[in-house]
C-alpha positions, 0 to 999 in steps of 0.5 A, a space after each residue: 466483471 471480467 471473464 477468465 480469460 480477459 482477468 488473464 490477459 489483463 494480468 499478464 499484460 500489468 506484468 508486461 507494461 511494469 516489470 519491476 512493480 514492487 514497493 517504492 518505499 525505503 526500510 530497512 526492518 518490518 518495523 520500519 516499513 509499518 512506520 513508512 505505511 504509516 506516514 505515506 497516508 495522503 502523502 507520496 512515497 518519494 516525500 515519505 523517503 526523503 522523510 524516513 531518511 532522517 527520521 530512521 537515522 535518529 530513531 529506527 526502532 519501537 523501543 527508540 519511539 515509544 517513550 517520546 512526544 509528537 513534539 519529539 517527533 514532528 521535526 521529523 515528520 511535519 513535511 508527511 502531513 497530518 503529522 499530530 495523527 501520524 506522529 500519535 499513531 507512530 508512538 501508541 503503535 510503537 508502545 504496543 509493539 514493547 508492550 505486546 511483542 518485544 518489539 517484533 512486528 507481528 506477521 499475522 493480520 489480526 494482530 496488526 490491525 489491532 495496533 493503534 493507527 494500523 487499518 486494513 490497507 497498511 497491515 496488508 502491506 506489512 503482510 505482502 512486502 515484509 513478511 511476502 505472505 499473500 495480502 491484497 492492500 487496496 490503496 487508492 491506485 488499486 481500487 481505481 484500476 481495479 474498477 476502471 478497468 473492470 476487475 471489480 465492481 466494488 463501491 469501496 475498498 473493502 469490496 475491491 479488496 473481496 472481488 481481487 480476492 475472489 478474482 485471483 489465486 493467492 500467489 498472484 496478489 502481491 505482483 497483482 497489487 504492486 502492477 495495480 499500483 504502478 499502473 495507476 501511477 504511472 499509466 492510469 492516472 485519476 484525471 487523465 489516463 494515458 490510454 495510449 501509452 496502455 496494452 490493455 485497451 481491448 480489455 479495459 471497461 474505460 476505454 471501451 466506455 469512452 470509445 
């Protein structure tokens, strides 16, 4: 693990190489951003956009979605994959929203990941980027960084998520996330990391290891 200095210095420079990190999902409404998380599962943000598109100019709303089929749905959605999951999800989720809250997403933790097809990752990014409440959402950008570079050691996400946790203050997780995520998009890739296009490499537990 890193020290208390290194942990700053990473930070800061994550902040430096990726100034305008942020989610690059298109919504309109917490419920719209839940179904985009929803859909982005194995699946790009920019296919998700282009899916969200059309999909949200017909049915943007759980009171729209709730009564239909994934027939209904899978014009919409087939091109995100795994759409007979997503699309049942989508539904059930949309029908306890009715059910449940009035259709208001909930901005409590517990209660989203008690909606059908809502895991822990896609309730932290309701949390963090529609409601701004201190989440830290481990997809797979996080949780290879975040090991990559030494800022955990953990063996799957949920142990990632605890060591960022541990690592950082509360008010620092959701600029940490959305810089974990930009990175490993865009810098830190899963088969060839672009070390040298990359300010953290005297701090970085990879490249030091490849040196």
């Amino acid at each position: 693990m890193v020290t208390k200095e290194e942990k700053e210095t990473i930070f800061n420079g994550l902040k430096t190489m990726h100034p305008n990190a942020g989610c690059e999902l298109n919504f309109s409404s917490t419920y719209e951003l839940l179904v985009a998380v929803i859909l982005s599962a194995q699946c790009t943000d920019k296919r998700v956009n282009e899916v969200t598109k059309k999909l949200f100019k017909k049915y943007n709303t759980p009171e729209q979605i709730a009564p239909l089929t994934v027939e209904d749905l899978k014009p919409y959605i087939f091109s995100c994959g795994f759409y007979n999951n997503k699309g049942n999800n989508i539904i059930a989720m949309s029908k306890a929203l009715v059910e449940k809250y009035h259709g208001e997403v909930p901005d409590d933790f517990d209660k989203l990941v008690a909606l059908p097809g809502v895991g822990r990752k896609t309730a932290s990014v309701v949390l963090c980027v529609g409601f701004d409440k201190p989440a830290m959402p481990v997809d797979t950008h996080v949780n290879r960084v975040s090991r990559r570079i030494g800022l955990s050691d953990g063996k799957d996400v949920n142990e990632v998520e605890e060591d960022l946790k541990k690592l950082f203050d509360p008010k620092d997780w959701n600029a940490l996330h959305h810089t974990l995520i930009f990175h490993g998009r865009y810098i830190c890739h899963s088969r060839k990391p672009d070390c040298e296009a990359c300010t953290l490499q005297e701090t970085c537990r990879f490249y030091k290891e490849q040196k």
